[in-house]
C-alpha positions in Angstrom: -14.5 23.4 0.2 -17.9 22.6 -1.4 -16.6 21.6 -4.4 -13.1 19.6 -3.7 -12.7 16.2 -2.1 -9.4 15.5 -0.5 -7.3 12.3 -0.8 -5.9 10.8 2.2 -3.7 7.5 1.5 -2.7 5.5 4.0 -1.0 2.7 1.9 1.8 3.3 3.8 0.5 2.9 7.1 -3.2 1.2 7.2 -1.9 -1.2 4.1 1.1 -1.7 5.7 -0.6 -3.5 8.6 -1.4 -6.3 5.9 0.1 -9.9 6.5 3.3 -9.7 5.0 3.0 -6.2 3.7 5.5 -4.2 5.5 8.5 -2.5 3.7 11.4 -0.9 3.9 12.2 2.7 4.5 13.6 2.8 0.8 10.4 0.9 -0.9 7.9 3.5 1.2 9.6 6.2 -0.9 9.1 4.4 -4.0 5.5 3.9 -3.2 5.1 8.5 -1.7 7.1 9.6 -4.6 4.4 7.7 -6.4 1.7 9.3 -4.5 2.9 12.6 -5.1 3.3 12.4 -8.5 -0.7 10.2 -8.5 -1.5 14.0 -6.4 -2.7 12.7 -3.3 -3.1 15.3 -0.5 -2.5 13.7 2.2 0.1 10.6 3.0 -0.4 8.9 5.7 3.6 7.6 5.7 3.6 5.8 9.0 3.2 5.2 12.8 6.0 6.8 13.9 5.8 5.3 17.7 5.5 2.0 16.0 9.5 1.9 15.7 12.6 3.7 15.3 12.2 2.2 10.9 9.0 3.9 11.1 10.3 7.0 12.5 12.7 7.1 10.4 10.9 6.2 7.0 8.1 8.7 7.8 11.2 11.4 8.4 12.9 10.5 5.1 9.7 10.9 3.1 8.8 14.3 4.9 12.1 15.3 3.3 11.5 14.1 0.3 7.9 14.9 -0.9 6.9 18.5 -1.5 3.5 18.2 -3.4 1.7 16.4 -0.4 0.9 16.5 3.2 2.7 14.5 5.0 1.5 12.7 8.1 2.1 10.6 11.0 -0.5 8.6 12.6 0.1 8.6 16.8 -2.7 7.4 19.8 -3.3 10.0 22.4 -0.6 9.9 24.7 2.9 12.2 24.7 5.0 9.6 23.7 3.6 9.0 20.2 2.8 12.6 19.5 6.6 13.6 20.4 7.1 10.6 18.2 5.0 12.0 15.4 6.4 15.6 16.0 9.7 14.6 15.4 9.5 12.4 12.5 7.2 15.3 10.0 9.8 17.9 11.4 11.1 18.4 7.9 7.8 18.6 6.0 7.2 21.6 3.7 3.8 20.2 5.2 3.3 18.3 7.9 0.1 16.7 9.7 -0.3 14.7 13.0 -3.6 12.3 12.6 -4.3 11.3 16.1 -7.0 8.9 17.4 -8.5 7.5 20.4 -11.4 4.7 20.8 -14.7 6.3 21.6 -17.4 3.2 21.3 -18.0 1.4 25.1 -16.8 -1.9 23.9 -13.2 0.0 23.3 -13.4 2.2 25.8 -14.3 -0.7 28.6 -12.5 -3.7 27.1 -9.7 -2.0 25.4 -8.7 1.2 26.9 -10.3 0.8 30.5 -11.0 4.2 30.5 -14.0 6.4 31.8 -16.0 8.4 28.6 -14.3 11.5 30.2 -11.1 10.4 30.6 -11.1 9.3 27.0 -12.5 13.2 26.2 -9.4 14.6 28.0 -7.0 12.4 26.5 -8.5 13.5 22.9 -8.3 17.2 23.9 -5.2 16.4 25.6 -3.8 15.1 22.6 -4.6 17.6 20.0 -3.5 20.5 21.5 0.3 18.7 22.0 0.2 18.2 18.5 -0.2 21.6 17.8 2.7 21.8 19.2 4.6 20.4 16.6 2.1 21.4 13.6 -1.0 23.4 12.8 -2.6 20.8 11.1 -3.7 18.4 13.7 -6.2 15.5 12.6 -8.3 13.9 15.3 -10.3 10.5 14.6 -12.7 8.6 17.4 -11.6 5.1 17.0 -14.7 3.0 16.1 -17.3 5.7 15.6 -19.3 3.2 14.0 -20.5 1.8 17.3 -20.1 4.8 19.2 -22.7 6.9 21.2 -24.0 9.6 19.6 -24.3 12.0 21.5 -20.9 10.8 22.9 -19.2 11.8 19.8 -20.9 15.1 19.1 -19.6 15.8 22.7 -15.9 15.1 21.6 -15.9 16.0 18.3 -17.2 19.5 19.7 -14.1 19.6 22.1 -11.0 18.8 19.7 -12.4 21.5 17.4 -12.3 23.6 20.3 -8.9 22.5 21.1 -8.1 23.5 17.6 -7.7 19.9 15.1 -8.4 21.3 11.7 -9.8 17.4 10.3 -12.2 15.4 12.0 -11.8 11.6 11.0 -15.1 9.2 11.4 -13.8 6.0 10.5 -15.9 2.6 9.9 -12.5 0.9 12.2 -14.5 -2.5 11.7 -16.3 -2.3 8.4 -20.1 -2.8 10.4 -21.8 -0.1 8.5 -24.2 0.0 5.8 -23.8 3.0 3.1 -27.6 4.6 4.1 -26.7 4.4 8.3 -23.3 5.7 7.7 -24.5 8.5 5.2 -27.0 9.4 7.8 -24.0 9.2 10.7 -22.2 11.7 9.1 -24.9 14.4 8.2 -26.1 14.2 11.6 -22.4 14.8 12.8 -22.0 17.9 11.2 -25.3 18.9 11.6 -25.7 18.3 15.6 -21.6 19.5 16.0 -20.9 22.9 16.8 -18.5 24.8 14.6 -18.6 21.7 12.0 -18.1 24.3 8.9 -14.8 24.7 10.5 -13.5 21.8 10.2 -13.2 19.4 7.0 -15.1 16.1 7.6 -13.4 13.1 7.1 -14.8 9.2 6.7 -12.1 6.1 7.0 -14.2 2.8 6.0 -12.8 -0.8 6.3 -14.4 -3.7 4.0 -15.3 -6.3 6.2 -18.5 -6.5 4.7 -17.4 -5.6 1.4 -18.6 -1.4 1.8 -15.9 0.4 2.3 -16.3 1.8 -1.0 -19.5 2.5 -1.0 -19.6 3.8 2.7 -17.2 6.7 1.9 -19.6 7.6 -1.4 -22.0 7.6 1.3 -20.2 10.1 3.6 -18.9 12.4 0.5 -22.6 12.6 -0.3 -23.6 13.8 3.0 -20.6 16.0 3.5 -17.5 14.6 4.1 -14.5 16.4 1.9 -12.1 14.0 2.7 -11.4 10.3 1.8 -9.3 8.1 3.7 -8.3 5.0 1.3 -5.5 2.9 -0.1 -4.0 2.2 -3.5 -5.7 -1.8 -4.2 -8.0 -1.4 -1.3 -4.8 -2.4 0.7 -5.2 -3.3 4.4 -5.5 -5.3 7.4 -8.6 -8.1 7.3 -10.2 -7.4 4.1 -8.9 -4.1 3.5 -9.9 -0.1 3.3 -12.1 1.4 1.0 -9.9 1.9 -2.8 -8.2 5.5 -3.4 -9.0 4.2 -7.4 -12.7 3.5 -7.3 -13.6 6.9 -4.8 -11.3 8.6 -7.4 -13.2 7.0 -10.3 -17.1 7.0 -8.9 -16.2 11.1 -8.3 -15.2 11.8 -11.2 -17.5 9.7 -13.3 -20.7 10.5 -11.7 -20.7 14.2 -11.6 -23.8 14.3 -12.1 -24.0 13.4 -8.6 -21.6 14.1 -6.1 -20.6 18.1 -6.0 -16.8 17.6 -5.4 -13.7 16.6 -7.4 -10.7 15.3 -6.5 -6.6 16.7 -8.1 -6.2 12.9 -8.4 -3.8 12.9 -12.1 -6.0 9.9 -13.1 -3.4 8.3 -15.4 -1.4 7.8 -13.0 -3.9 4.9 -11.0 -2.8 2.1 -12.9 1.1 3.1 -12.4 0.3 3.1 -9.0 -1.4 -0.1 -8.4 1.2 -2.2 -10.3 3.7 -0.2 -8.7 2.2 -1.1 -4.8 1.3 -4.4 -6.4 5.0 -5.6 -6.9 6.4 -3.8 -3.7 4.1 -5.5 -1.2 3.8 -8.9 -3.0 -0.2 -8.6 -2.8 -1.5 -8.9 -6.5 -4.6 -7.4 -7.9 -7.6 -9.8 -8.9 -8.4 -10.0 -12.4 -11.7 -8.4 -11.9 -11.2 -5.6 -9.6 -12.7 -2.4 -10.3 -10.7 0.2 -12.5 -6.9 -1.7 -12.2 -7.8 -5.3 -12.3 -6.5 -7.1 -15.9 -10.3 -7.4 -16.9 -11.7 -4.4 -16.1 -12.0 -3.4 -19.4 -12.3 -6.6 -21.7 -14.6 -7.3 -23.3 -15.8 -11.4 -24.2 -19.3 -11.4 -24.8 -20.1 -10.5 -28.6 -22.8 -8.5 -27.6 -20.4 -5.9 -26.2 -17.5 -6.1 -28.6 -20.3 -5.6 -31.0 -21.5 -2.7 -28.8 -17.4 -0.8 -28.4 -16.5 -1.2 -31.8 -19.4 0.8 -32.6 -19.6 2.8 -29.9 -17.2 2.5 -26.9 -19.7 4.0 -24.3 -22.3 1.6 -25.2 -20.3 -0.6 -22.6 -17.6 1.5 -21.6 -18.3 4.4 -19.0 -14.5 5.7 -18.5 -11.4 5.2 -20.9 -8.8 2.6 -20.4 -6.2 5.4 -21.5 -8.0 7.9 -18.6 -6.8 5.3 -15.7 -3.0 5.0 -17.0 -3.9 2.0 -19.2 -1.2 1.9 -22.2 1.8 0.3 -23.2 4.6 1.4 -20.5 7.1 0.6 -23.1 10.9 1.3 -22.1 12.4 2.7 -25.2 15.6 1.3 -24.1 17.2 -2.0 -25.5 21.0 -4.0 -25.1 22.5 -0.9 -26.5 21.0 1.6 -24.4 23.2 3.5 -21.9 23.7 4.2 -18.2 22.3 7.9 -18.3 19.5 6.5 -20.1 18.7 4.1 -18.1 19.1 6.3 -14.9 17.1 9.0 -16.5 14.2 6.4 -16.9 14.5 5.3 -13.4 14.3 8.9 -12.3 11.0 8.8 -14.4 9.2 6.4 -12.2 10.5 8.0 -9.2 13.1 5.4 -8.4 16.3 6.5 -6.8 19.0 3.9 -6.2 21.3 4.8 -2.9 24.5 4.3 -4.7 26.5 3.8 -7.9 27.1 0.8 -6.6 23.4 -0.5 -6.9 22.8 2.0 -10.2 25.7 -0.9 -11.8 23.7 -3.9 -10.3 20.7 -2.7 -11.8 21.9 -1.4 -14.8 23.7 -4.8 -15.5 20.6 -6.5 -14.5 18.7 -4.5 -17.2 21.1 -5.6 -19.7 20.7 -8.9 -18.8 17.0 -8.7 -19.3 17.0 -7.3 -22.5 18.4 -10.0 -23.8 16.0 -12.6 -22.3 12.9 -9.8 -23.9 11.7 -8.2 -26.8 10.2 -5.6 -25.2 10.5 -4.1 -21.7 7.9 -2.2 -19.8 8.3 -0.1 -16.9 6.8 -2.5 -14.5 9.8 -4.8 -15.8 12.1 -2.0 -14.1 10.1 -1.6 -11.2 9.9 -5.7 -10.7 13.6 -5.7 -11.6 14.5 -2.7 -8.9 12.2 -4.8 -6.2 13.9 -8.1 -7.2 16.8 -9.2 -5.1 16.2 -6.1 -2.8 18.7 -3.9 -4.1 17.0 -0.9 -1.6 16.4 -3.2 1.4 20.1 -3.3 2.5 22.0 -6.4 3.7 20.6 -9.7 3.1 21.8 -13.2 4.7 20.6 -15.5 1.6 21.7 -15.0 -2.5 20.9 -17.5 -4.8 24.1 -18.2 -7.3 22.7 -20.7 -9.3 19.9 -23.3 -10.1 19.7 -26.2 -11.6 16.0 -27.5 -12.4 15.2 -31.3 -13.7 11.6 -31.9 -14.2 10.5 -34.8 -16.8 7.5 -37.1 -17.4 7.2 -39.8 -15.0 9.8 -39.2 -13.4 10.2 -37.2 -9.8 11.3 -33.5 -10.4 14.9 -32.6 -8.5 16.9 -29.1 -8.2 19.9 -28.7 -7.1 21.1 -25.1 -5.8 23.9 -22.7 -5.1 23.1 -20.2 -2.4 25.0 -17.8 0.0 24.0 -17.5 3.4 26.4 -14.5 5.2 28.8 -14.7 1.9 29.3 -18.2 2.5 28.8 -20.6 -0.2 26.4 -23.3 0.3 24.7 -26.1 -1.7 21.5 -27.5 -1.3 19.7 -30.3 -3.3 16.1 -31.9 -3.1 12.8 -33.5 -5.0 9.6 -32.6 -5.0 6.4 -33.0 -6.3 7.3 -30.3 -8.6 10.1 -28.0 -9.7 8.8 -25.6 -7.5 8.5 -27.7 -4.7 11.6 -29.8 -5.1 13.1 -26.4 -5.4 11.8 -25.1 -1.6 12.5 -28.5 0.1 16.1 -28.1 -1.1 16.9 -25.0 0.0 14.7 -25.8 3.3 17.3 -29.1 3.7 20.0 -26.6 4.4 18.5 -23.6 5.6 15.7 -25.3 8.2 13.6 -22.3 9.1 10.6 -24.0 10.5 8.3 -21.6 8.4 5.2 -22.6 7.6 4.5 -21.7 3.8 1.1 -19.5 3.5 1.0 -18.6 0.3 2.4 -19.5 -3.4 1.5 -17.1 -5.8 2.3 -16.4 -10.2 1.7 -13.2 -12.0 3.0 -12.1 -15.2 4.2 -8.7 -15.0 3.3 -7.8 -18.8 2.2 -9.8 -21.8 3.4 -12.2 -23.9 5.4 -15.6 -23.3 8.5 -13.9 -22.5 7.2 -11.9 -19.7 8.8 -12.2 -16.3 7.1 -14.0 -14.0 6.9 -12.6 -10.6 6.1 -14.7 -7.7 4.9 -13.9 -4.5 5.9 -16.3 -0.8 4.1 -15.6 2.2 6.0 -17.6 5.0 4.8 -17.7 8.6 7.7 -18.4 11.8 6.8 -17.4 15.9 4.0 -15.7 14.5 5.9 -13.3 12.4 4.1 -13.0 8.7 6.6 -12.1 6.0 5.9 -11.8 2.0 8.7 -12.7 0.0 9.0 -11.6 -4.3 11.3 -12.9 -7.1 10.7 -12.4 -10.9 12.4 -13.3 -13.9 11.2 -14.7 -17.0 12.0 -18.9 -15.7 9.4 -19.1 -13.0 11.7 -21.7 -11.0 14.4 -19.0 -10.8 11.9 -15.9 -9.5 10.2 -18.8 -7.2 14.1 -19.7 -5.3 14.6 -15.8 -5.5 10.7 -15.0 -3.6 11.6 -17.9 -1.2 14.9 -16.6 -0.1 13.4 -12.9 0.0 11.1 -14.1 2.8 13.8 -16.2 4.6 15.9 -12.8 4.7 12.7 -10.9 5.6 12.5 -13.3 8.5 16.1 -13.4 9.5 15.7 -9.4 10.1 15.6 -7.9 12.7 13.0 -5.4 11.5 10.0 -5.8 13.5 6.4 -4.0 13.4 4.1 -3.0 16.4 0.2 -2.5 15.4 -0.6 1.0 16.5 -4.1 -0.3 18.0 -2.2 -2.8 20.2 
């Protein structure tokens, strides 16, 4: 135990809660068969009370996934640990992470519950889940602000009542990285049968420590890291699966432990989460961001070029930064290009949407020189060819933008197969673009967020474009891409329109 740190992701739960973020059952088993093949321990694939998609998604990746735990978050009551139960039934392993609130301001405002009614719900709890499995997680919601000697009390009892993981989590990213260190040694210290259990820490970054809160834990004991692939989450985030991974393995020198995190495969990961959830990574973000290892100043090209660790304290090559190059091109064939897909752990649902694709990729390598396999992933993602039935197509798009004069489109769509067209100006193409498909369609959303990103290099990259539309207070991100920016900015619009038009909806598990 001393000497291994366990991964627990919860992109597919915690990350999930971000605006806009949720996916389909299909895209969640992009994203584990990704995590698996990354070596993650734990994923975190859902809430399966949340709803019947959940349940389902969390079951379908339980079937799937053989080189990780997988788990099912649930609060202490029968109903979501049934729910739970059911949906890891087919795991090779399964794990049911329960949690109740255990600070006053939860327990008063929140739960209006009694210290030991919340202690018998949490004992309650665990031993239903081992019920269903014998490895039974427990967290205290909030432990952050929570009495001490409060949580040594409950901690002590779910042990008792047999959970194998005890989660502390930062639920509101208040800590500082010397308090919470100093949190977690006391836990174990004061706790009674602590070298039972394995320690756990789940940080938020509301102040911008969630990182450097967990470091904090791991140094005082925790052997298990709860994080997400980009920092991905609700308000400002969770701590990043890539820099705990990272900080681990690059300082030995100071933290005892090591994670089975296949390193190489971060930066497949990231783009990977990146495309599904329409969320894209900063330039400057630690270990996956564009820049994280360029170089400008001369000082420090001077510095690599002699010697890369004058500047350079982990390898771009160590983090899965290389040319993804698809040595596939117009004369490439349908096995090939399966057997590719099969490489980055995408499995179409039919022949039916193998053909789409496949004629999709043809059509791409005409537009491109060179294709990467974030240009299959975008392409796979594009047009939703996992998510099912969708109300709105575009057909075609017809773009007229010139100097002084006011930029117009004019549009063929489908909405229910029915052909439809749609015309409009703007202060743009872009925009002239949205108010003419908004002429016909008349959602009433409120449009959150524009966003452009380049999916690889060079001029004839695709573009891929992320919407974030608003409607009744539903949140919904929308992605296109395709190397003409108008085109992948009508196909991102019309993703979130059909994203809206679903009936797919999403219950927070804290609510």
């Amino acid at each position: 135990m001393k000497d291994r740190l366990f991964i627990f992701d919860t992109t597919l739960r915690d990350g999930e809660q971000s605006p806009g973020a949720s996916m389909t059952k299909e895209e969640k088993l992009r994203i584990a068969r990704q995590l698996e093949k990354l070596g993650v321990d734990v994923i975190e694939a859902g809430f399966a009370a949340a709803s019947p998609g959940d349940a389902g998604a969390i079951r379908a990746i339980a079937e799937a996934i053989q080189g990780s735990t997988i788990c099912s978050l649930a609060r202490a009551n029968e109903r979501d640990i049934h729910a739970a139960g059911g949906a890891i039934e087919p795991a090779k392993s399964g794990r049911i992470h329960t949690f109740i609130a255990t600070s006053p301001i939860h327990m008063e405002k929140k739960l209006r519950m009694q210290p030991d009614q919340v202690l018998e719900a949490a004992v309650k709890s665990v031993k239903l889940a081992l019920e269903y499995t014998d490895d039974v997680e427990f967290s205290a919601e909030d432990a952050v602000r929570s009495e001490m000697d409060f949580l040594v009390r409950v901690f002590d009892e779910v042990i008792k009542a047999g959970a194998k993981t005890i989660n502390v989590p930062d639920t509101v990213g208040y800590s500082i990285p010397a308090l919470w260190g100093e949190r977690m040694k006391q836990l174990i210290e004061r706790v009674p049968n602590s070298g039972k259990v394995i320690w756990s820490t789940h940080c938020h970054n509301d102040l911008g420590m969630a990182v450097a809160n967990s470091l904090a834990a791991v140094m005082n004991g925790a052997r298990q890291v709860e994080c997400t692939i980009n920092g991905l989450g609700e308000r400002a985030g969770n701590a990043s699966l890539e820099e705990i991974v990272m900080a681990v393995r690059t300082r030995r020198d100071v933290f005892n432990c090591d994670t089975r995190i296949d390193a190489t495969q971060i930066v497949p990961s990231s783009k990977l989460v990146s495309t599904i959830t329409g969320y894209p990574v900063q330039p400057n973000k630690a270990i996956v961001g564009a820049n994280a290892f360029a170089h400008e100043s001369g000082i420090h090209q001077d510095g690599v070029l002699k010697h890369r660790e004058t500047y350079e304290i982990m390898r771009a090559e160590d983090v899965g930064w290389h040319a993804n190059r698809l040595s596939l091109g117009k004369l490439s064939g349908r096995n090939a290009f399966k057997t590719k897909l099969a490489e980055l752990g995408i499995v179409l649902a039919s022949e039916e949407a193998l053909n789409t694709a496949f004629a999709r990729f043809k059509d791409l390598a005409d537009k491109k020189r060179e294709i990467f396999d974030e240009d299959l992933q975008a392409l796979v993602s594009d047009e939703g060819y996992a998510a099912g039935h969708e109300r709105f197509k575009l057909r075609s798009l017809k773009v007229c933008s010139e100097t002084g004069e006011i930029p117009n489109a004019q549009l063929v769509f489908t909405d229910e197969g029915v052909e439809k067209q749609a015309g409009g100006t703007g202060s743009g193409p872009v925009d002239a673009t949205f108010k003419a498909l908004e002429s016909v369609v008349n959602s009433g959303a409120d449009l959150l967020l524009y966003s452009v990103n380049n999916i690889t290099r060079g001029t004839d990259a695709q573009g891929e474009v992320t919407v974030r539309l608003a409607l009744d207070g539903r949140v919904v991100n929308g992605q296109g891409a395709d190397t003409d920016i108008v085109v992948a900015s009508a196909k991102a619009y019309l993703h979130a329109l059909n994203k809206l038009h679903s009936k797919r909806e999403r219950a927070h598990p804290q609510v």
